[in-house]
C-alpha positions in Angstrom: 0.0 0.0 0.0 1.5 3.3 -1.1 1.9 6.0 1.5 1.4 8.4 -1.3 3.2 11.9 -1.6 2.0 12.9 1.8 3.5 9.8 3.4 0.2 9.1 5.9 -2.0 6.1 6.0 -5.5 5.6 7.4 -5.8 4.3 10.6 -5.3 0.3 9.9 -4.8 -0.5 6.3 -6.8 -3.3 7.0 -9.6 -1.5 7.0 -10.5 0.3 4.1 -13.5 2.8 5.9 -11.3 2.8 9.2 -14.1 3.7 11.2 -14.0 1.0 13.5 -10.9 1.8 14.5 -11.7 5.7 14.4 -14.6 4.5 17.2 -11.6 3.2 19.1 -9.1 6.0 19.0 -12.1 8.3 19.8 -13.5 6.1 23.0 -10.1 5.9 24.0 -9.0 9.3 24.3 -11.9 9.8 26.0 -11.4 7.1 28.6 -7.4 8.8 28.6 -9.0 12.6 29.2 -11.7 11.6 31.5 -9.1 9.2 34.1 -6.6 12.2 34.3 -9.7 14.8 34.4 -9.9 12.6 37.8 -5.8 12.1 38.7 -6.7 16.2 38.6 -9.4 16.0 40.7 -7.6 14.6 43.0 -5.0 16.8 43.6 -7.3 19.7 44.0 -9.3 17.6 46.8 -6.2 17.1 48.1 -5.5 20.7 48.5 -8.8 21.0 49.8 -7.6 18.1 52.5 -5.1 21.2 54.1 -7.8 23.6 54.7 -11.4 21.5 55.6 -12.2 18.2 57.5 -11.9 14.7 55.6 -15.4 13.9 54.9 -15.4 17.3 52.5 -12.6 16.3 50.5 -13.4 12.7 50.6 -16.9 14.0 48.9 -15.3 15.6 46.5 -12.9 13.6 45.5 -16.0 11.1 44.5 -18.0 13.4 42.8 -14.6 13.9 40.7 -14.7 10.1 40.2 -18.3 10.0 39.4 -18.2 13.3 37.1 -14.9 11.1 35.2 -17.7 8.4 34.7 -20.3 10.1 33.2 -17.9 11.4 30.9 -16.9 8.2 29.5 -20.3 6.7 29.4 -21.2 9.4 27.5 -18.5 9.0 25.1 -19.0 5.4 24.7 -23.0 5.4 24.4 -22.0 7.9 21.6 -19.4 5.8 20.1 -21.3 4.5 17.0 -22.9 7.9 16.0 -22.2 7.8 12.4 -21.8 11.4 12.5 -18.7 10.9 14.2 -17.7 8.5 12.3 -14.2 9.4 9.9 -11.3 7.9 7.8 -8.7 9.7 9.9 -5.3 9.9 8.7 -1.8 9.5 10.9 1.3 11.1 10.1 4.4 7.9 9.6 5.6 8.6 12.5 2.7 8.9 15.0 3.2 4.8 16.6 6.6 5.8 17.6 5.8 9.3 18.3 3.3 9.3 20.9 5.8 7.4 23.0 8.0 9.5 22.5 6.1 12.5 23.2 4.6 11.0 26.4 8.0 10.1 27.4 9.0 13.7 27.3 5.7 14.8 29.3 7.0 12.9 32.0 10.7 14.1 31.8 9.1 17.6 31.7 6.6 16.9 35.2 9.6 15.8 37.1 12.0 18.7 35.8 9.1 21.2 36.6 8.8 19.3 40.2 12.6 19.4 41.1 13.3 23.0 39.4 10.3 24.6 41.8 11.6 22.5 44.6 15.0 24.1 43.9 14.0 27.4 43.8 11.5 27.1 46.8 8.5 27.7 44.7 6.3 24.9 45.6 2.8 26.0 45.1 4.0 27.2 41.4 4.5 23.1 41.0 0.6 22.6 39.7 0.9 25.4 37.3 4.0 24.1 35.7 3.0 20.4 35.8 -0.1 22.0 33.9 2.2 23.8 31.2 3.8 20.2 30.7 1.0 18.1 30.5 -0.8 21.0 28.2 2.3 21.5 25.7 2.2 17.0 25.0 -1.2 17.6 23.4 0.3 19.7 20.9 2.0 16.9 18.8 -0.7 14.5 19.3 -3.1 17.0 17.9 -1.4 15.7 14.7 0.1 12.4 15.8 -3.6 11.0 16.2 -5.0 13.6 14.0 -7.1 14.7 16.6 -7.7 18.1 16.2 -9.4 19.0 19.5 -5.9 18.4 21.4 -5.3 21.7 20.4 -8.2 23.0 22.2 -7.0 21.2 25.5 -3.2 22.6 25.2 -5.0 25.7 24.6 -6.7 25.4 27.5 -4.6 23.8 30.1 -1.8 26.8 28.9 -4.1 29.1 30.3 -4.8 27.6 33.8 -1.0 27.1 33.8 -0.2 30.5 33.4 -2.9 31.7 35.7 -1.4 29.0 38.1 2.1 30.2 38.6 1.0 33.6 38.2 -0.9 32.9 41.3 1.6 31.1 42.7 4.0 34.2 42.0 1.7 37.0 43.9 2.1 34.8 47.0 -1.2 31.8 47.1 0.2 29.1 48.5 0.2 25.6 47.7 -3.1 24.3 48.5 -4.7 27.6 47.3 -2.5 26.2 43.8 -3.7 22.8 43.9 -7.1 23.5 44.5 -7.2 26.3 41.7 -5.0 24.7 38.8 -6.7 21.0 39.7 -9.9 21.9 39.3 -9.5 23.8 36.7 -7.5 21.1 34.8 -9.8 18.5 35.2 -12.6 20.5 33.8 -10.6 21.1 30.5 -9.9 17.1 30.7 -13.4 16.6 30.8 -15.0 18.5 28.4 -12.2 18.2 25.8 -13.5 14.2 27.0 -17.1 15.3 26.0 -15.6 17.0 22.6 -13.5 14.0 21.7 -16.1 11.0 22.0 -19.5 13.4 21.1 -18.2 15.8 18.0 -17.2 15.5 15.2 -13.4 16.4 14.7 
């Protein structure tokens, strides 16, 4: 099968429509967005931990579970929609790219974590880790051609920057985690919602 002058393929050349496998790629980033819409949750409840009694963060940190749930089923009861439905091409190198690209986000989080640590700027750590995690969906906007990853770096940039800036005028790190985890995991979820219920 010839790659043709703009050396990309459909999603499984076994599959001449490729929507079957553009269901797939669409439930799963979903099910990727909505777990770490959660992992975001999370932290913020744990911020909230620091500053209220257990059973308030405990609460939350279900409803963040619960909200990451609904997000998927709603992707996946959607899955099917044949308006959805697309022959999506991948760039040659997306297989080896997107671990690639996810091995760097991690690199990033920990240099993010150990260069706040160093200068003593802990509560910038969730706005950073933010800028990280935002800037890997830029290449897999293209790697998957997804094009609503752009949205979500788009998005989490912005609650990054908002994040250390807060961080910079003297909130401190709970007021950090609460602020850039919540915030995160609403940009995780709806770019969720976007990704398994629109069209590309």
């Amino acid at each position: 099968m010839s790659l043709g002058p703009s050396s990309t393929l459909p999603v499984g050349g076994n599959d001449p429509t490729c929507l079957a496998l553009d269901e797939g790629l669409r439930v799963r980033g979903a099910a990727v967005l909505a777990v770490f819409g959660f992992l975001w949750a999370l932290v913020a409840a744990s911020g909230v931990s620091v500053i209220a009694p257990a059973p308030v963060w405990i609460v939350l940190a279900v409803l963040g579970g619960a909200a990451s749930i609904g997000v998927l089923a709603t992707a996946r009861r959607r899955r099917a929609d044949p308006v959805l439905q697309r022959a999506r091409r991948l760039p040659s190198w997306w297989s080896r790219g997107v671990g690639l690209v996810n091995i760097a986000e991690v690199v990033a989080i920990f240099a993010v974590v150990a260069l706040c640590r160093l200068l003593d700027a802990v509560p910038a750590i969730p706005g950073g880790v933010a800028l990280a995690v935002g800037a890997h969906f830029v290449p897999l906007a293209t790697a998957y051609d997804q094009p609503q990853y752009s949205a979500s770096a788009a998005g989490l940039a912005v609650v990054a920057l908002l994040g250390v800036g807060g961080a910079a005028l003297g909130a401190p790190i709970a007021a950090t985690q609460i602020g850039v985890g919540y915030a995160c995991a609403v940009v995780l979820w709806l770019s969720a919602l976007h990704v398994g219920t629109r069209p590309a």
